[in-house]
C-alpha positions in Angstrom: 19.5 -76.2 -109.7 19.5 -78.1 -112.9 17.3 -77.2 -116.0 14.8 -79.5 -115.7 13.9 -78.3 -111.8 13.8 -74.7 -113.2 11.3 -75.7 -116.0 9.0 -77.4 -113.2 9.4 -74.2 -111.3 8.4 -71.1 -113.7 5.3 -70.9 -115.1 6.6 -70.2 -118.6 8.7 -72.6 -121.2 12.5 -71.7 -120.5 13.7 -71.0 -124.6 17.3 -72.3 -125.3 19.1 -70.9 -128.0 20.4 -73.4 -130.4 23.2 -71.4 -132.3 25.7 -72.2 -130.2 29.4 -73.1 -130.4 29.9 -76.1 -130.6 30.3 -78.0 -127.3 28.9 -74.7 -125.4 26.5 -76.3 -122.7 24.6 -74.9 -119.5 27.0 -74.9 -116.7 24.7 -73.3 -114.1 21.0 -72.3 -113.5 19.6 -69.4 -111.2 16.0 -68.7 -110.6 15.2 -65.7 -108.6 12.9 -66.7 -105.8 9.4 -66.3 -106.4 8.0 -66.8 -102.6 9.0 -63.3 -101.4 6.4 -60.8 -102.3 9.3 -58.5 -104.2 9.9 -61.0 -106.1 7.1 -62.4 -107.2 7.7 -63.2 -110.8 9.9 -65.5 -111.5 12.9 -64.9 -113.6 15.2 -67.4 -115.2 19.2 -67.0 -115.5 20.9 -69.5 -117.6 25.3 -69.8 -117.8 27.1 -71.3 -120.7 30.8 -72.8 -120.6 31.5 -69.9 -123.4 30.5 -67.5 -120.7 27.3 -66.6 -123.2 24.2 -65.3 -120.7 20.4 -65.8 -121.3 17.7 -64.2 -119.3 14.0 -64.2 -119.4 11.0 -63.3 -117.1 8.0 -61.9 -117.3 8.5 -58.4 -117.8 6.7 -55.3 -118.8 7.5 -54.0 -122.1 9.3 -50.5 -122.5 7.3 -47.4 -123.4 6.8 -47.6 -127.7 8.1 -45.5 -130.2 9.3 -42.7 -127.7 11.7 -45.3 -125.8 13.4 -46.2 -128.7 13.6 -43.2 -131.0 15.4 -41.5 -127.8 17.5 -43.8 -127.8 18.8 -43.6 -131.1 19.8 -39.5 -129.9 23.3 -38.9 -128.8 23.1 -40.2 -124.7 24.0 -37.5 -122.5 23.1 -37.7 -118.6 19.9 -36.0 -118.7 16.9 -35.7 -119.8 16.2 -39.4 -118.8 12.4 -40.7 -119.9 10.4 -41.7 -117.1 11.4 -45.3 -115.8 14.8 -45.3 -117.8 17.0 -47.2 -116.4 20.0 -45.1 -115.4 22.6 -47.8 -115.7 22.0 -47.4 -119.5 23.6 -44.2 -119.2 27.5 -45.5 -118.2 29.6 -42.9 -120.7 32.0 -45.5 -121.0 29.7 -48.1 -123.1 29.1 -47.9 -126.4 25.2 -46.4 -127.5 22.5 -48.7 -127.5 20.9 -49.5 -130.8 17.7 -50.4 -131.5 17.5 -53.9 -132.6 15.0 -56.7 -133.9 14.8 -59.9 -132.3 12.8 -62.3 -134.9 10.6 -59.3 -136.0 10.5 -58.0 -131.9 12.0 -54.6 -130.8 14.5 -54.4 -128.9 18.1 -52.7 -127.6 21.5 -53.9 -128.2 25.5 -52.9 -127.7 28.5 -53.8 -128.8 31.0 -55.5 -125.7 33.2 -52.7 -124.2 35.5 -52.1 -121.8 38.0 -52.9 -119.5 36.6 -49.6 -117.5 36.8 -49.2 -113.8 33.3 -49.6 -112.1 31.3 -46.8 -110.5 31.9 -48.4 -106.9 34.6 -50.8 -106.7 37.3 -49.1 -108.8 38.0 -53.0 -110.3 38.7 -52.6 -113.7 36.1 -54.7 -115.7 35.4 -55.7 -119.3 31.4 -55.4 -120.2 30.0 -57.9 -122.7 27.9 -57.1 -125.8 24.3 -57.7 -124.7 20.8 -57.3 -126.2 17.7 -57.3 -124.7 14.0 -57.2 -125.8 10.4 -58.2 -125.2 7.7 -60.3 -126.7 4.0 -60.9 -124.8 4.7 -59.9 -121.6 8.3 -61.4 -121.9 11.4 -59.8 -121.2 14.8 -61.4 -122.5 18.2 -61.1 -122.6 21.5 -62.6 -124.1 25.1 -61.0 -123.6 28.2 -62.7 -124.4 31.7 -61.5 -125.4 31.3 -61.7 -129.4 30.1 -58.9 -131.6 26.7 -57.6 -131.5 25.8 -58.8 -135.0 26.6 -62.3 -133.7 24.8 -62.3 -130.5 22.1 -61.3 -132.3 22.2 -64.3 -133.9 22.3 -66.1 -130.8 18.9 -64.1 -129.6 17.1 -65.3 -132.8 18.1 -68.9 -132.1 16.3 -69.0 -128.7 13.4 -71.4 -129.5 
C-alpha cells in the first residue's frame, strides 16, 4: 500500500521524520487491519531503504511515574508491574532508559545483539529502538544507529 492510501485509511495524520540520511525513502507501508474487531485501531508501519522503522497508533499511555522509575532499577525477571510487557525483559538487551521525545516521556535502548532468539535458535541482531506516547498516541522508531541518534530521528517526526 503506498503512503498516500494509508493516510486515506487511518484516522490520524501519519508523521514522517525528516532527519534522515540522505536518499533514505519509504520502501514499504503496512497498516494493521482495522475491520476485525481485535484490531480495531488502526496502526501504521512505515520501512525505510536504511532499514530505519517508524510506528504509530493509537495507543494507551504507560502507567506515570511508577512505569518509569522502575524502569530505571536494575531488570531482573520479576517483580514485573502490572501490564509490563515481558518482552522488555530479554537479559540479553541492553536496559531501557527513560527518554524524552520533544518534551514527551518515553523508553529507549541502545541496538544489541547478534543473540539467539527465545524460539527459533536464529542468531539475530536487535536494533536500537525508542518508543513513547503523546495524546492517546503511541510511537516508535528503531534503526541500527546509536540511541542518541535515533533519538534524533524521533524528534524529527513532524
Amino acid at each position: 500500500m503506498s503512503l498516500e492510501e494509508a493516510e486515506r485509511r487511518v484516522d490520524f495524520r501519519i508523521l514522517l521524520p525528516t532527519r534522515l540520511s540522505e536518499g533514505d525513502t519509504v520502501t514499504r507501508v503496512r497498516l494493521l487491519r482495522t475491520d476485525t474487531p481485535r484490531h480495531h485501531r488502526p496502526a501504521v508501519w512505515l520501512f525505510y531503504s536504511s532499514g530505519l522503522i517508524t510506528r504509530q497508533n493509537w495507543a494507551a499511555a504507560p502507567p506515570e511515574a511508577a512505569y518509569f522509575e522502575w524502569l530505571k532499577q536494575p531488570r531482573t525477571p520479576t517483580p514485573v508491574p502490572p501490564g509490563f510487557n515481558y518482552k522488555l525483559l530479554n537479559p540479553d538487551a541492553p536496559p531501557w532508559l527513560v527518554v524524552e521525545v520533544n518534551g514527551a516521556y518515553g523508553i529507549g535502548h541502545e541496538g544489541y545483539g547478534p543473540v539467539r532468539k527465545t524460539f527459533s535458535s536464529e542468531m539475530v541482531r536487535y536494533p536500537a529502538s525508542v518508543v513513547w506516547w503523546v495524546d492517546g498516541m503511541g510511537y516508535s522508531v528503531q534503526g541500527d544507529m546509536p540511541l542518541e541518534e535515533l533519538l534524533r530521528v524521533a524528534e524529527s517526526m513532524r
